[in-house]
TIGU-511789 format. One record per residue: residue in one letter; x, y, z of N, C-alpha, C in turn. Coordinates in steps of 0.001 Angstrom, whole numbers, plus 500000, padded with zeros to 6 digits. Example, Ala and Ser with C-alpha at 12.3 -4.5 7.8 and 13.67 -1.06 7.14 Angstrom:
BEGIN
A513190494310507800512300495500507800513200496700507800 S512850497750507080513670498940507140512900500030507870 
This chain:
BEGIN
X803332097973684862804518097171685151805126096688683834 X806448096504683711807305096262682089808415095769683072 X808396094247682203809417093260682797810384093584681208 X811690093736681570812487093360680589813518092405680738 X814167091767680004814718090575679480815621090708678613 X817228090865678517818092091453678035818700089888677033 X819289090378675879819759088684675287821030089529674352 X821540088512673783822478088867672596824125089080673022 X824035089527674084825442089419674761826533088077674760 X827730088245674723829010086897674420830072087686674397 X831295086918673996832369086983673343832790087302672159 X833422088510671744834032088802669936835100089572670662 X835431089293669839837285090213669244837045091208669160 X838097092815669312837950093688669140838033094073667486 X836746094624667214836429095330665802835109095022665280 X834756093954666404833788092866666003832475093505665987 X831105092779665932829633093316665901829335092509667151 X827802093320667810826994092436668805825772093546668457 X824737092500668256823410092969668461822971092466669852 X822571093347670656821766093405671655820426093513671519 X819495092412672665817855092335672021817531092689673663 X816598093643673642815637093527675164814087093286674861 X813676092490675099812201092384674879811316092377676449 X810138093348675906809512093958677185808144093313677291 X807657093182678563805952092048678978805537093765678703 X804044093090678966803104094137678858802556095274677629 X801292095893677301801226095928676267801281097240675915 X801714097938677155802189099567676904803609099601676722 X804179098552675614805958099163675588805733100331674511 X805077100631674004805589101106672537804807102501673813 X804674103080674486804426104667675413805528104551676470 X806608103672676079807850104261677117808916104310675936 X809761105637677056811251105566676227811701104343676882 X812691104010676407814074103047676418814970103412676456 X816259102641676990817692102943677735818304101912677034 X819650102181677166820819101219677529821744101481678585 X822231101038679161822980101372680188824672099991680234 X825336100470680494826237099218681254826654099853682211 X827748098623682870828741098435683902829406097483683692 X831087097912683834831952097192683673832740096845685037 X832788096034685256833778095383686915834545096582687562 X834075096885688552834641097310689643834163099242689298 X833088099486688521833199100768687466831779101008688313 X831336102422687845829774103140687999829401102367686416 X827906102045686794827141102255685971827151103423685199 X827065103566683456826872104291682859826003104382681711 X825798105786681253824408105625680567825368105093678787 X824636104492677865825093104159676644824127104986675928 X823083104748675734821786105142674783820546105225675072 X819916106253674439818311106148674649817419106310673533 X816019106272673326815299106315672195813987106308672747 X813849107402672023811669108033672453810927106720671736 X809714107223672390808720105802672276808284105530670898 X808719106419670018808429106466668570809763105499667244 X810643105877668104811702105408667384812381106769666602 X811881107588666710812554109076665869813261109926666797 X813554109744668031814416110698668679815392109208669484 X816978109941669607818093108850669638818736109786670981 X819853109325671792820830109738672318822020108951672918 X822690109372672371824485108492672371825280109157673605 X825863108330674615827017108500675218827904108985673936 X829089110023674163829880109871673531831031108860673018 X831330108164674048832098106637673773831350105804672811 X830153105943672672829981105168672077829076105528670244 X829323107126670398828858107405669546829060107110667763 X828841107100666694829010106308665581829458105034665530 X829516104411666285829706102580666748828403102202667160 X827532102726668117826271101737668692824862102689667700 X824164101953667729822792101726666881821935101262667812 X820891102444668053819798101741669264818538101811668043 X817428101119668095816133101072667703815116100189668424 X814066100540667534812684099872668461812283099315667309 X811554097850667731810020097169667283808905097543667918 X808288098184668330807037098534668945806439097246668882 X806257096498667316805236096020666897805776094348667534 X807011094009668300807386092960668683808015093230669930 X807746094525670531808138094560671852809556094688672385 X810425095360671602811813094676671515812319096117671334 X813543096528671985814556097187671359816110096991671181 X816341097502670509817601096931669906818935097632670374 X820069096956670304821441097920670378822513097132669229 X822605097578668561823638097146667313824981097750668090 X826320096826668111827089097378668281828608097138667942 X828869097903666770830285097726666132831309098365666430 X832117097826665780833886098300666019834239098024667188 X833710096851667884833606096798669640835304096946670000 X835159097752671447836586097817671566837099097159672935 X837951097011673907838035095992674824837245096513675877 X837207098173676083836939098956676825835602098911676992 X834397098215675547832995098424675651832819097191676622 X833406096095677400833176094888678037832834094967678781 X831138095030679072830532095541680845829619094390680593 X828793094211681747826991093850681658826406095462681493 X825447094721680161824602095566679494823350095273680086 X822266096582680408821571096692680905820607097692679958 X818944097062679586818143097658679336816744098383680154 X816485099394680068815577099753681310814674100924680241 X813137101062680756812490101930680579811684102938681426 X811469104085680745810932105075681655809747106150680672 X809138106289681388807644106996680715808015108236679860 X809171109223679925809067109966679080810831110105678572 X811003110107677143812232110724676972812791111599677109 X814092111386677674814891112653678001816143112776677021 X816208113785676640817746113990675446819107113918676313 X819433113343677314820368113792677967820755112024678807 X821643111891679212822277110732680057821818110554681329 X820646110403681696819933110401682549819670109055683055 X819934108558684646819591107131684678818674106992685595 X817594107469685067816118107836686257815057106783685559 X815350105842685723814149105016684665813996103912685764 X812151103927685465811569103159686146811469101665686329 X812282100874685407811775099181684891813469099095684560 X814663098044685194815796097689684327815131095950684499 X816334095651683314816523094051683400817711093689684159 X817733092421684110819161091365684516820222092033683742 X820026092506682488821553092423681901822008091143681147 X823327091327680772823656090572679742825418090621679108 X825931089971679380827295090336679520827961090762677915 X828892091599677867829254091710676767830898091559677114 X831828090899675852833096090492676813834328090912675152 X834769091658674916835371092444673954837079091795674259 X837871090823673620838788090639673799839734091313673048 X841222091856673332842091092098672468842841091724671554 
């Protein structure tokens, strides 16, 4: 079982930065991949990013590709989403979730999400 807990989400201007933090219970995080996911009002859920349990394999939505930065702490339980040049369009609840093996592809088959965490990109 992997409880996650999504933080870092607010308000910035478009161009702006947001680091996103998910920190996971239990002491098998560092043998799952990790996700990002959002949804924006009235929209499908969509996939943003993923990252193998190592931290050496990545995968970007295209929207959001050379703007978001995903990584891992293994060693603090935590993964990360750096995310610049924000534009009005990135303004969903952000959602972190994990699943036992990485997949290179936009896949939203993962076993564990959190609450989320709003992200709000003004013009």
């Amino acid at each position: 079982q992997v409880q996650l807990v999504e933080s870092g989400g607010g308000l910035v201007q478009a161009g702006g930065s947001l680091r996103l933090s998910c920190a996971a219970s239990g002491r098998t995080f560092s043998s799952y991949a990790m996700g990002w996911f959002r949804q924006a009002p009235g929209k499908e859920r969509e996939f943003v990013s993923s990252i193998d349990w190592s931290g050496r394999s990545t995968y970007y939505a295209d929207s959001v590709k050379g703007r978001f930065t995903i990584s891992r702490d293994n060693a603090k339980n935590t993964v990360y989403l750096q995310m610049n040049s924000l534009r009005p369009e990135d303004t969903a609840v952000y959602y972190c979730a994990a699943r036992r093996t990485w997949i290179r592809g936009p896949t939203q088959d993962y076993d564990y999400w959190g609450q989320g965490t709003q992200v709000t990109v003004s013009s």
